[in-house]
N, C-alpha and C positions, 0 to 999 in steps of 0.2 A: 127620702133615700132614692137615690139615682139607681136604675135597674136596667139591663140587656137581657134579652131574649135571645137564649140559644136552646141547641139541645143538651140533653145529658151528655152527652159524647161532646160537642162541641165545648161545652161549658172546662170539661176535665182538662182535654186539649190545650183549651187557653190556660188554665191555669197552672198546668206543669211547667208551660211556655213562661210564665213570668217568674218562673223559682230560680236563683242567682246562689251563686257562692262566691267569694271570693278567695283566692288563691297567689301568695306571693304580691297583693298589691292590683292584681288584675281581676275585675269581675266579670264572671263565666256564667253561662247555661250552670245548671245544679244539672239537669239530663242532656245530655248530650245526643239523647233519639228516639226512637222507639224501634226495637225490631217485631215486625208482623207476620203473623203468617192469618192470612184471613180467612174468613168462614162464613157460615149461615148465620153465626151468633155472632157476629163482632162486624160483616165488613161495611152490611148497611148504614150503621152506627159511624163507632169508632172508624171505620173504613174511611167512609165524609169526612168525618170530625178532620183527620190526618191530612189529607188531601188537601183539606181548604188551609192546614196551619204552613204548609209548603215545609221553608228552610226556618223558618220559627221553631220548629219541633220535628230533626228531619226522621222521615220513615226507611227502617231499613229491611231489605225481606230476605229472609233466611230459608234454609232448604227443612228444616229441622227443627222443633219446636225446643225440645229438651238441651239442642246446641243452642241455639239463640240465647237464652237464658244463661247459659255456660257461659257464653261470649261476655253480656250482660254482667255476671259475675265477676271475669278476669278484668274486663273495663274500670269494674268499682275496684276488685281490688289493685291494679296497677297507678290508679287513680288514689291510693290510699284513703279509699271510701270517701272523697271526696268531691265526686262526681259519681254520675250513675247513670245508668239506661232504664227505660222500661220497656216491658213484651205483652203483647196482646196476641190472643190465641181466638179460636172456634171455641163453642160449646164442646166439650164431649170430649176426645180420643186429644184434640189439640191442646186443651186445659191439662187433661191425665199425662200426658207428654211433657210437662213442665215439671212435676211434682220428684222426679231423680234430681234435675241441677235444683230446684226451690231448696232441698234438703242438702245440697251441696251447699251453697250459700247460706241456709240457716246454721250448718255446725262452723261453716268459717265465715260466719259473722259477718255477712256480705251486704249491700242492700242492692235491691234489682226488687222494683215494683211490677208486680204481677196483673193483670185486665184481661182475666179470660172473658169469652161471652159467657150467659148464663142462661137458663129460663126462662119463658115470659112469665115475669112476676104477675100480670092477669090471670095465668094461667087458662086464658081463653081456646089456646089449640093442643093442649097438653093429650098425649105427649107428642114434644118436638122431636122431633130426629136430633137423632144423639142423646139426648134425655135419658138419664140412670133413673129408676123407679126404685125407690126404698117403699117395702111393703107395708110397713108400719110408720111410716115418720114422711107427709108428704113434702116436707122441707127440704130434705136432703136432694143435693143434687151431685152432678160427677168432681163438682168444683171442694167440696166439703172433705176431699183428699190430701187439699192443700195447707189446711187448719194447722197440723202435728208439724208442718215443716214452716210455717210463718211466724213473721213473730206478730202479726198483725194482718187481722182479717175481717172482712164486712162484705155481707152479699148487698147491694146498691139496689133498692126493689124500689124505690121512688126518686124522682129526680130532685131534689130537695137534699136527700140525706148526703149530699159531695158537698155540700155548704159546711159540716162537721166534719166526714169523715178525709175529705182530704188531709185537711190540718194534720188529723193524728197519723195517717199513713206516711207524710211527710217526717212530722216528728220520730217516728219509729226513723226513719231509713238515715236521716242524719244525727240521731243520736249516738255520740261513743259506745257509751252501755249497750241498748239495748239493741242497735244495728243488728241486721237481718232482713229478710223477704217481708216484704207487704204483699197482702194479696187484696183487689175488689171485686171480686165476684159481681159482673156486670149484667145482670139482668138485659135481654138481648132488644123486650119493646122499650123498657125504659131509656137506652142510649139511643134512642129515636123522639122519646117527648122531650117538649118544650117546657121550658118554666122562667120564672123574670127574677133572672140573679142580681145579687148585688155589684153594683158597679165595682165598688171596694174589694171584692173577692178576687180582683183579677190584677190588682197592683201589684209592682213589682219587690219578690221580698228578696231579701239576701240575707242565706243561712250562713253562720259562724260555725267554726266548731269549739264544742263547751271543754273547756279541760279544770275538769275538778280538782281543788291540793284535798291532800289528807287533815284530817280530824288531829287536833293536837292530841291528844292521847295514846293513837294508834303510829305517829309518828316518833313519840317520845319510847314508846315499846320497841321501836323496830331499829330503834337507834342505839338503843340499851344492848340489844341484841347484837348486834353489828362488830360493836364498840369491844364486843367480850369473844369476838370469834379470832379462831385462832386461822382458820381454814374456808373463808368464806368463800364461795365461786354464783356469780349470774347466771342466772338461764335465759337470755332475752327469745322475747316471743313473737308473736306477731304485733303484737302490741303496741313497740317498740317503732315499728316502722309507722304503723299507723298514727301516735301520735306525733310523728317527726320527731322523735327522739334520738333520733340515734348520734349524734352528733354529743346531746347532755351524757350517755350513755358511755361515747367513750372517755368522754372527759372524767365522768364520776372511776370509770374502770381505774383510770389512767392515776386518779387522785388519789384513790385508796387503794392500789395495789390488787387490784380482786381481777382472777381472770373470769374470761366471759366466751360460754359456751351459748348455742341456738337449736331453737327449733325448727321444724321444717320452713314455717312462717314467718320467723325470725332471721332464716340465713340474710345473710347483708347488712343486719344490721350494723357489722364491722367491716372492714373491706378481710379478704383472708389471710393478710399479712398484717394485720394490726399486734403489735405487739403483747397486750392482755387478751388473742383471741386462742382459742384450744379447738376451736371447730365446733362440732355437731355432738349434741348429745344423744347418748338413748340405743334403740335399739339397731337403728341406720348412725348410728355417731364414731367418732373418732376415737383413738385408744387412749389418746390425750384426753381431751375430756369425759371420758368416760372413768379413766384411772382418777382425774380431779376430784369426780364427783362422789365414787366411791370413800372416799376418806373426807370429803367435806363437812366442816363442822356446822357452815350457817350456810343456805342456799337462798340466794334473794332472788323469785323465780320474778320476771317481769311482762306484763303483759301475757302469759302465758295458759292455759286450760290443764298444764302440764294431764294431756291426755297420755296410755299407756307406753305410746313407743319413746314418747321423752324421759319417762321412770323406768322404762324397764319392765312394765308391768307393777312396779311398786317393789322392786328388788332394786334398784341402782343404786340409792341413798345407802352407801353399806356404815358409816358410822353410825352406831348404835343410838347417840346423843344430839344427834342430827337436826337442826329447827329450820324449819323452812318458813322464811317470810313470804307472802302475797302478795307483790304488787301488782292491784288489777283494778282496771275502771268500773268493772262490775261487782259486787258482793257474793251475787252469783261463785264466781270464780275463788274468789278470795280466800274463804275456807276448805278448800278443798285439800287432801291430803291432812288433813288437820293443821295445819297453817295459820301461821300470826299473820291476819289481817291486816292489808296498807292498802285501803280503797281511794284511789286518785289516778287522773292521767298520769302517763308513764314521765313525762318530761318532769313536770313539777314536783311528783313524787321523790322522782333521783334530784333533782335540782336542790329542795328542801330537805332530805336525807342528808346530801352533801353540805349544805350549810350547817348542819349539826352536829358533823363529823369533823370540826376542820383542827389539822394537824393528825386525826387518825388515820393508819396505814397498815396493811396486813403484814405478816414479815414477809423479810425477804427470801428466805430460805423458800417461802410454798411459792412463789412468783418467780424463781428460780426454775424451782419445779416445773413449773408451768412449764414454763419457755423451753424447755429440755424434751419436755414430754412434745411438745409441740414440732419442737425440730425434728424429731423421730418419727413424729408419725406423718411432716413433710415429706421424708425419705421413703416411709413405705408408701402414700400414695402416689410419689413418682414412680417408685417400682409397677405397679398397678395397671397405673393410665400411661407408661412407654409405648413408643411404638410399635409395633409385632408386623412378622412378615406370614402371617395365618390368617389364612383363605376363610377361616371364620374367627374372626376377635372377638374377646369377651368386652360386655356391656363394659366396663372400664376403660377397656383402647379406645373404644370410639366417642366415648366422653371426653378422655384428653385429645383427640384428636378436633373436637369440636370447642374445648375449653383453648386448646392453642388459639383457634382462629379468633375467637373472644377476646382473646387476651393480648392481641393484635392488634384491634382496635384502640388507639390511642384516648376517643374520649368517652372510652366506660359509659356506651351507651346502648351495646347490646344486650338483649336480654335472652335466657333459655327458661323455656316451657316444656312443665311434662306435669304428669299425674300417676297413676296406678303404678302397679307390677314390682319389676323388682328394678326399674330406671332411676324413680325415688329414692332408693335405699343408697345407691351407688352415686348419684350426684349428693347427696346430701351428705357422705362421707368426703367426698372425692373433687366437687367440684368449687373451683377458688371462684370466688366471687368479687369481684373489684372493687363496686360501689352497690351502695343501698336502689333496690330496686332492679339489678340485674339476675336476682333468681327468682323464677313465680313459680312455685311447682304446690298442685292443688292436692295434699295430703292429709286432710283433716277427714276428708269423705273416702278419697282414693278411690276416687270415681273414674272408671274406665270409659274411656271416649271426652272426656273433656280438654284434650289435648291441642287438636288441630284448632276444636270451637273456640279453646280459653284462647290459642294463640292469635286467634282472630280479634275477641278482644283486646288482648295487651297491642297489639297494633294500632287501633283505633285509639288507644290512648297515649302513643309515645309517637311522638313527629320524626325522631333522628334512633338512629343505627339500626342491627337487625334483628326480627324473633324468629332465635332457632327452636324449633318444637322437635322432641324426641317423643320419639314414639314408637311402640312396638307392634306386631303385625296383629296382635289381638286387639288391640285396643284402636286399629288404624280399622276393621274390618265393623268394630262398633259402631264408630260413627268419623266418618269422612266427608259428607256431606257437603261440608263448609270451605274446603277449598275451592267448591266452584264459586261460592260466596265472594272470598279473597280473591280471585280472580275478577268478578263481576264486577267489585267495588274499588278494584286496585291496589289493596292491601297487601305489598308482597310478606311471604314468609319463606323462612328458611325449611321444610320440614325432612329430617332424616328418619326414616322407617327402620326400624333394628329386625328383623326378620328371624326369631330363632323357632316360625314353626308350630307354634302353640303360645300357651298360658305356661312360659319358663317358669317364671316366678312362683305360681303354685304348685308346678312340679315339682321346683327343688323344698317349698316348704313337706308339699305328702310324703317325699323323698324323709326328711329331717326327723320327721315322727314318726319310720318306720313303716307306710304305708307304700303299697305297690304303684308305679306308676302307672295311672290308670285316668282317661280320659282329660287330659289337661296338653300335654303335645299333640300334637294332629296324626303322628305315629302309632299312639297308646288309646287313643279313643273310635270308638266303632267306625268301619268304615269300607263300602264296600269296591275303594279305589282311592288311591293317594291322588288328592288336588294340587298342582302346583300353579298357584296363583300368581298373578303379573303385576306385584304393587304398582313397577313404574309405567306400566300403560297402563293402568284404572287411572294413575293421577293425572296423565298427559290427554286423558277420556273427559276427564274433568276442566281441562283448561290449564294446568300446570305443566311447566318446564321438567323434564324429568329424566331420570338414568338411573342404570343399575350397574352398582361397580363392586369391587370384592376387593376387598383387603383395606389395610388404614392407608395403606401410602395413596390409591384410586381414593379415597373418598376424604382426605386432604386437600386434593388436587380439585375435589369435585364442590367442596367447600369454597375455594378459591372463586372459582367458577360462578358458584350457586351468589356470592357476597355482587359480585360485579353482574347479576342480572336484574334485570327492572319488572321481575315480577315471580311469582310463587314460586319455588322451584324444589323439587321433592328428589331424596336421595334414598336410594335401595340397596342393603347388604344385608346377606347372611351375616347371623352372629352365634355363636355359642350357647347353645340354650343350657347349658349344665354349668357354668364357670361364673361367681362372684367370686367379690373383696372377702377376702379370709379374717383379715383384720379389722381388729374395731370390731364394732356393734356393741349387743347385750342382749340377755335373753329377756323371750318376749312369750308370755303367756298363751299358748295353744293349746286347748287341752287334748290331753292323747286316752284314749279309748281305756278303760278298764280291764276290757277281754278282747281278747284275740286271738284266734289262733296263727295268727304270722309272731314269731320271734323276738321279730326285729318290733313290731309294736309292743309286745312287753317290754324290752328293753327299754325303748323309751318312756314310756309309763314308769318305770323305776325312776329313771334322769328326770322326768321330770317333777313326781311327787318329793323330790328331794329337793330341788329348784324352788318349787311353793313356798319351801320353810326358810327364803331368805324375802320374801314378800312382806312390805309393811301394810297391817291392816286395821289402822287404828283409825283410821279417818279417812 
């Protein structure tokens, strides 16, 4: 056996370096880089390793450890987990930094390989700096935080054990199923020893992706099922996109007459004018689909976790008689809600449903339906996102005023980012989406600060049009970091700041359950002097293009503007911190206090243990 001597560090390096996918006919990098932020525990190492791999494996360095990772996530996902980054961090506070986006990526099924430094597994100088000491368990170190958020982890204590454990860290990040965060906990002397690897370890592999059909039995059930629905509607999920489905997806819509609502994850899978499309379901959804889903006799959810805000909290399903089939790559998933089981990739699954369907079609009378209910709530969202001549518009104006310029774009290839608050709730009602892959918005976690990072990502991974990142002044003040990043690297982004002043979004919910306002606007929380902060000179501090303009017709114009510059350019208006979409949604599980002496808290306490008794809690 033919052998090379390298280090640990060196050894890993090379071997990411040879991992291939291929994509559309062309074979690519499987990593596309590694973002670093170096330290005591990783730069001697890994730091080398990097340096000597150059543009093999390029290195990118981040301001921010917990954005990098974000980045890292928006990359795989814009990439339809098809590609991926890794991040390498310090021992200690730089590893702990990673463990908010890790859990980001673990609930939305991301892969992004983790390589903090660790310990010296000698334990010759213990303790290191930065070194956590568990008093009873000398094992445990800062990095054992990451375990509950990965789906796969190994501390690296001898240079040997990356001859096994990359394999599986590998397999985790490109399997359908079980995709998420890999972590290795890299021991800080071991990524410095030498050992004589296999020459074979370093050839070049190219990963496929597996797309499983379903079990004859579990497809003969969901067919039975189908076959007998009078009232059937899709939930497509994220799934959907990820398998490249979407295209089977609408064809099966199209074939049996079944309309098709989405998840946060799922929006695009249809363009928003696709004929069997109802919009957004759940608690941010449309009244279209929400009115569908209520009276739906069969629900064929796809690719989906159908987590709380897509059910409603487990209230939306209002037919009493209601079956909800599964189609999910995972088994995991599959049962949930109590759910007839359809475990396969989302393409093959709908592709071999519809081959056993053929000649069935739902009536016409509910795809009637549909399209009516559909038209209508086209009109209220125009109503919504028109223009306004208010010095502060509500989050809807400046959506359509950013969805126009989208929509402008002739080849559907601009994309809008956002995450947290209440900007999620109001694109995902409200914003039309053209083609697959023009909405990325991360609401599985609703992780605040992932905005500007994730939008850094979806850049790095799309060559043509532009990412508009919305974003609100709380979640801009979280983590901003990364536009001096996008600047450094040349990634321009679009970013508009919505400024209402506070945490809107949990004002208007305390507001909702009867609770006082109270620490959530910058008005109502302690303070011994009102701050009036300069988003657009912090961002012009930073390296970005930048203005501050008030009204939609100024930030139209500034739109215009921000498309025709060659680099980051950030826009600032007040907005409405009191005013959503009235329309659409569904209620959504908050529980409200038992005792209070305010009122309006009993009150809602009544609304809402009355709410509870239309919850399905059978599964």
């Amino acid at each position: 056996m033919k052998t090379i001597r390298l280090t640990a560090a060196q050894a890993v390096v090379r071997y990411l370096s040879r991992q291939r996918v291929e994509i559309k006919g062309r074979r690519v990098p499987l990593f596309a880089g590694v973002w670093a932020i170096f330290g005591h525990g990783n730069v001697a190492g890994l730091g080398e390793a990097l340096y000597g791999a150059g543009d093999d494996l390029p290195t990118y360095r981040a301001h921010n450890e917990q954005a990098m990772v974000h980045a890292a996530a928006a990359f795989a996902k814009a990439n339809y987990r098809r590609r991926m980054m890794a991040c390498t961090t310090s021992i200690g506070p730089g590893a702990t930094n990673m463990v908010t986006a890790a859990a980001l990526a673990h609930v939305n099924r991301l892969p992004v390989l983790l390589m903090p430094g660790d310990v010296f597994a000698s334990r010759r100088p213990d303790p290191v700096l930065q070194q956590v000491e568990d008093f009873g368990d000398a094992t445990i170190t800062a990095n054992d935080c990451l375990r509950p958020v990965c789906r796969y982890f190994d501390r690296i204590t001898r240079p040997e054990q990356i001859i096994t454990s990359l394999p599986q860290a590998i397999r985790t990040l490109v399997d359908p199923a079980d995709c998420g965060p890999a972590t290795l906990a890299f021991c800080q002397d071991v990524q410095a020893e030498a050992y004589d690897y296999p020459q074979s370890m370093f050839e070049e592999r190219v990963h496929g992706q597996r797309r499983p059909g379903p079990c004859a039995d579990e497809l003969t059930r969901a067919r039975d099922i189908l076959r007998r629905a009078e009232k059937p509607l899709i939930i497509a999920g994220g799934g959907v996109l990820y398998a490249d489905a979407c295209d089977v997806l609408g064809d099966f819509a199209d074939r049996h007459g079944i309309p098709v609502c989405e998840t946060q994850a799922g929006k695009g899978a249809l363009p928003w004018d696709h004929p069997r499309s109802v919009g957004a379901i759940g608690v941010t959804g449309t009244g279209a689909a929400n009115t569908m889903a209520g009276e739906a006799d069969v629900v064929l959810a796809v690719g989906t976790r159908l987590q709380d805000f897509t059910t409603g909290s487990r209230a939306l399903f209002g037919n009493p008689g209601v079956t909800i089939i599964q189609l999910n790559i995972h088994p995991f998933d599959s049962v949930k809600h109590r759910a007839v089981p359809l475990v396969c990739d989302a393409g093959r699954g709908l592709g071999e449903l519809s081959a056993g369907l053929a000649g069935w079609k739902s009536g016409g009378a509910w795809t009637d339906r549909a399209a009516c209910e559909m038209t209508a709530w086209n009109a209220v969202a125009d109503k919504y996102t028109a223009p306004s001549n208010l010095d502060l518009p509500t989050d809807a104006q400046v959506l359509g005023a950013v969805n126009r310029q989208v929509n402008m774009e002739p080849t559907k290839e601009d994309v809008v980012v956002c995450a947290a608050g209440g900007l999620p709730g109001e694109l995902h009602k409200l914003w039309r989406t053209p083609a697959a892959g023009g909405y990325h918005v991360e609401y599985g976690y609703s992780c605040m600060g992932y905005e500007i990072a994730g939008g850094l990502g979806v850049r790095m991974a799309r060559d043509g049009g532009e990412v508009f990142v919305l974003v609100g002044d709380g979640s801009y003040l979280m983590m901003n970091s990364e536009i001096a990043t996008s600047v450094m690297l040349g990634r321009k982004l679009i970013i508009v700041v919505l400024d209402n002043r506070g945490f809107g979004c949990i004002n208007r919910l305390q507001n909702a359950v009867g609770s006082a306002p109270f620490n959530n606007l910058l008005g109502d929380a302690r303070s011994e002097r009102q701050v009036e902060i300069d988003f657009a000179a912090h961002a012009a501090s930073l390296g970005a293009v930048s203005e501050r303009v008030t009204g939609i017709a100024e930030l139209e114009a500034a739109l215009k503007r921000a498309r025709r510059a060659d680099q980051t350019y950030v826009i600032v208006l007040n907005t409405d911190p009191m005013a959503s979409t009235g329309d659409g949604g569904a209620w959504w599980d908050v529980a409200v206090p038992q005792v209070s002496g305010r009122e309006q808290v009993v009150q809602a306490r009544e609304a809402y243990v009355a709410a509870t008794k239309n919850q399905r809690v059978d599964g």
